[in-house]
C-alpha positions as CSV (number, residue, x, y, z in Angstrom):
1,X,-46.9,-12.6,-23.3
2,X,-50.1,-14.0,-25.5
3,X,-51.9,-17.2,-24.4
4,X,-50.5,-18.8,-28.0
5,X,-47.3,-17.5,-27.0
6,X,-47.2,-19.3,-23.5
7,X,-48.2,-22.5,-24.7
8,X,-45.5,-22.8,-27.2
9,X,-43.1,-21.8,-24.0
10,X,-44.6,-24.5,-22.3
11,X,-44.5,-27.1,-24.9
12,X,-40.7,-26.2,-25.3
13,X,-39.9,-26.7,-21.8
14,X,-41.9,-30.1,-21.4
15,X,-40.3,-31.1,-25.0
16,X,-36.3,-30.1,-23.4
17,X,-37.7,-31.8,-19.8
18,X,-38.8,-35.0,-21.4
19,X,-35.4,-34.8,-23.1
20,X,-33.3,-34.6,-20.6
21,X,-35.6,-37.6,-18.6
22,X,-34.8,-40.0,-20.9
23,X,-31.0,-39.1,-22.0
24,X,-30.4,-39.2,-17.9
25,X,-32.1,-42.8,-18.0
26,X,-29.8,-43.9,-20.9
27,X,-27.0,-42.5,-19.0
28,X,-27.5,-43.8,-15.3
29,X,-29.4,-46.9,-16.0
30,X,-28.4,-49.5,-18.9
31,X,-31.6,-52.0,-17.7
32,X,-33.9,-48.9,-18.6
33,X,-32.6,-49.0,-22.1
34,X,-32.0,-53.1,-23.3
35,X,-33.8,-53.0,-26.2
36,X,-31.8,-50.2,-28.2
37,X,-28.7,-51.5,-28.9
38,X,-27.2,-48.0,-30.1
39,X,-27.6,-46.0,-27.2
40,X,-24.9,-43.8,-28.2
41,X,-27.1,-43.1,-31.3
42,X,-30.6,-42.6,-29.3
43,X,-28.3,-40.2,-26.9
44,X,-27.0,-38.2,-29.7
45,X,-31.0,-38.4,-30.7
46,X,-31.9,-37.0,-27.5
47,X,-29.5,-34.4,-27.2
48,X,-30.4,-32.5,-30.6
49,X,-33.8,-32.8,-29.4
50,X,-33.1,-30.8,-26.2
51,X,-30.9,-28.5,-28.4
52,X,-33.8,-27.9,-30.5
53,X,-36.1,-27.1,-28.0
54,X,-33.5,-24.9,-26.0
55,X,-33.4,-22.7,-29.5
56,X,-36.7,-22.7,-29.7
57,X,-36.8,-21.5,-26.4
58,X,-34.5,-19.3,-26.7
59,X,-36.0,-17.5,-29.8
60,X,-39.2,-17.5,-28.6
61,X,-37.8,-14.7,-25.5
62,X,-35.7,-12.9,-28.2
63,X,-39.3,-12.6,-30.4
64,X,-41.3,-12.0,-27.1
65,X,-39.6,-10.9,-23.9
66,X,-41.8,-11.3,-20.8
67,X,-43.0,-7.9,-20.0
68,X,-42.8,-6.2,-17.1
69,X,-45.2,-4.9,-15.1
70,X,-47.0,-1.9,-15.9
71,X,-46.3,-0.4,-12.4
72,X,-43.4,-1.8,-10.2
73,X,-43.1,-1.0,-6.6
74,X,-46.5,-1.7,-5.8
């Protein structure tokens, strides 16, 4: 896989990560969250994000699958 490739991997993942941070947070811990009244709204928010990112992610290994290597069994 390219460097340019990677990176976009890698911004996916922290982007779906970060995601899932703060949708936990809403979810376990209503102090964390006081100043957005609609936290339904900021879920649903959060979770397209995280979908997003996991399509991203997903195309990204359909357009590029990790190669193997050249010689295995070594």
């Amino acid at each position: 896989m390219n460097e340019k490739v990677n990176a976009l991997v890698l911004i996916y993942q922290a982007n779906l990560q970060a995601a899932k941070a703060n949708l936990l947070t809403y979810l376990n811990s209503s102090v964390g969250v006081g100043e957005h009244p609609d936290t339904v709204g900021e879920c649903a928010k959060l979770v397209d994000k995280m979908a997003h990112a996991k399509g991203c992610l997903d195309l990204l290994q359909e357009m590029f699958p990790p190669q193997q290597s050249q010689v295995e069994g070594e």
